[in-house]
C-alpha positions in Angstrom: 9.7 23.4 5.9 11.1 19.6 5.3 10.5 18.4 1.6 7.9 16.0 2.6 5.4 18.5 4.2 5.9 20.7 0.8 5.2 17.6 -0.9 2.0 16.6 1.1 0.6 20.9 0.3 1.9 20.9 -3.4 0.4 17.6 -4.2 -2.7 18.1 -2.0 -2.1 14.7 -0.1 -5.0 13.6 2.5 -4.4 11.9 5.5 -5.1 7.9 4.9 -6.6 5.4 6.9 -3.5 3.0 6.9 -1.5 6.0 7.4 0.8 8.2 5.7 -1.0 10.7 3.1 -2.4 10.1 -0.5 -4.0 11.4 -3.9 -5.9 10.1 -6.3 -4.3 10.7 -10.1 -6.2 8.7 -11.9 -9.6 7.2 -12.4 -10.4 5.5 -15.4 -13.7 6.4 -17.5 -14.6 3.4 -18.4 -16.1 0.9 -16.0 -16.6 -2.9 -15.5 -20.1 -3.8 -13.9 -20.5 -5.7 -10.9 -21.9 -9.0 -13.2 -18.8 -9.3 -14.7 -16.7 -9.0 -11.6 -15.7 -11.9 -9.3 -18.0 -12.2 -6.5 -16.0 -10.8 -3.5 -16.3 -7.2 -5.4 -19.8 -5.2 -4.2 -20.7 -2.6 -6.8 -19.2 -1.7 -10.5 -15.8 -0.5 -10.8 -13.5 1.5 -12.4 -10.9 -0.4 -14.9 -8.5 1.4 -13.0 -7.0 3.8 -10.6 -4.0 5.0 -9.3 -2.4 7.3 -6.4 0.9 9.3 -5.0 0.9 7.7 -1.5 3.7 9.7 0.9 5.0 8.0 4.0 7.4 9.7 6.1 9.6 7.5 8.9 7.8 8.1 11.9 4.4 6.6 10.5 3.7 3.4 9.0 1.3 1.7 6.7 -0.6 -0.5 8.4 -1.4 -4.1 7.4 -4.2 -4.2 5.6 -5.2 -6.1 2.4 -7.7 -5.3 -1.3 -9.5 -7.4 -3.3 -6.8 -6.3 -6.5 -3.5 -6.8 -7.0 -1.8 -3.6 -6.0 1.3 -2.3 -8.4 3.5 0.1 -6.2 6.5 2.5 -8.0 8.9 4.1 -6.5 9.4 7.9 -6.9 11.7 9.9 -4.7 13.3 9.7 -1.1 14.2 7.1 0.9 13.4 3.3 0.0 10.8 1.7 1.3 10.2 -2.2 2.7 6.7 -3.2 1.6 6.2 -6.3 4.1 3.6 -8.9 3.1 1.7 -12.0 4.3 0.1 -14.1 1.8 -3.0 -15.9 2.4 -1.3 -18.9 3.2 0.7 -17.0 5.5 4.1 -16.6 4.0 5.8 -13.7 5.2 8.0 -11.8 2.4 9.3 -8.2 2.5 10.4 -6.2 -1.2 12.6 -3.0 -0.7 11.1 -0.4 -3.3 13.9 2.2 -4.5 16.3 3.6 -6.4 19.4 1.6 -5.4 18.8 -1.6 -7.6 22.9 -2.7 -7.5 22.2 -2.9 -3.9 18.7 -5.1 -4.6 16.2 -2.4 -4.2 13.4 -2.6 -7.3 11.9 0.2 -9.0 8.2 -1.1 -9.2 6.9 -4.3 -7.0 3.4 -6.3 -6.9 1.6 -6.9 -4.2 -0.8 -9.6 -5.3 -4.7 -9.8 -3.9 -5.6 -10.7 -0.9 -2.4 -10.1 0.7 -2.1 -8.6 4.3 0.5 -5.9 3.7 2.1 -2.3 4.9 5.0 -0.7 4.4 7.9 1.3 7.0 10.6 3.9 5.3 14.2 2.8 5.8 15.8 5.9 6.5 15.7 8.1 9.3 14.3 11.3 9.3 12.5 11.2 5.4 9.9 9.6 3.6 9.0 7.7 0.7 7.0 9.1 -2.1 5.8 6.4 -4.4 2.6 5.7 -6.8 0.0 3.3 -6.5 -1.9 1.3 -9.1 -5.0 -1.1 -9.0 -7.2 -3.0 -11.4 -10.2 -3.4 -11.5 -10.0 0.7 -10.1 -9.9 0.8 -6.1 -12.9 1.8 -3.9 -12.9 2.0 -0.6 -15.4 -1.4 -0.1 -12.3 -3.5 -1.3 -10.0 -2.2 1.8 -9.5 -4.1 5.5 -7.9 -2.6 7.9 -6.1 -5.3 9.7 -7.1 -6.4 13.1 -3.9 -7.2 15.3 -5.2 -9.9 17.7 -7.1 -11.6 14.9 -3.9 -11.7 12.3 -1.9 -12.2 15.3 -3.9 -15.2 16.0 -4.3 -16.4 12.3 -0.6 -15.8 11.7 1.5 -16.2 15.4 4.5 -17.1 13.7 4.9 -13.4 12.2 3.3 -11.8 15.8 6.5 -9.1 16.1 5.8 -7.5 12.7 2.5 -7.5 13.0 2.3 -5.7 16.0 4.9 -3.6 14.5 2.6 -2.7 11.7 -1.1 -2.8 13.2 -3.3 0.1 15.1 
């Protein structure tokens, strides 16, 4: 059995809707109520989450975008390129890993409302990193991204996108 699918059983990863597989660790007690969120949140939240997230080099994470900044670490295998497209549609990609003489980074940011996904860089692996976001994630703050829509908001960035859309 390849590491990654002993990875996904030992650390009881689920399937996710962007793709690859994922865990909650970590849910806060303590929780901030709706009134004293910005408005674009529906509902209380948590002060915050986190999550193993596994993506192995045939899948993707699909573009899709949160109403919290999103903190990503990197744990083990190959590196990963985390592409984004900010709201004013600026395309930038980070490469999370271990090499950082070679100008990988340990831990990257992907600030709110940003359209982003990530590929692995390696052939035949996956990435296993962690995932953190404040206020605490619920699935109301997630978009899937729709291709012809971003396409058409962003046509300058039309080949990635289509790279990294359902």
């Amino acid at each position: 059995m390849k590491r990654e699918d002993l990875l996904i059983k030992e650390l009881n990863l689920q399937a996710h809707p962007e793709g690859g597989f994922y865990k909650e660790t970590y849910r806060s007690e303590g929780v901030i109520l709706e009134k004293h969120l910005p408005e674009n949140f529906e509902g209380s939240r948590n002060y915050c989450t986190s999550i193993y997230f596994l993506l192995k080099t045939n899948e993707f994470s699909a573009f899709h975008r949160i109403n919290q900044d999103e903190n990503w670490y990197f744990h083990e295998g190959s590196s990963l390129t985390i592409h984004q497209i900010s709201p004013d549609g600026i395309y930038t990609k980070t490469v999370l890993g271990s090499t950082i003489l070679e100008g990988e980074v340990f831990q990257h940011t992907v600030p709110k409302n940003y359209w982003f996904g990530a590929t692995v860089n390696q052939p035949d692996s996956y990435s296993l990193v962690g995932c953190t976001v404040s206020p605490g994630f619920d699935f109301k703050d997630f978009e899937l991204a729709n291709s012809k829509q971003l396409q058409k908001k962003f046509p300058d960035h039309k080949i990635i996108i289509e790279e990294l859309t359902r």
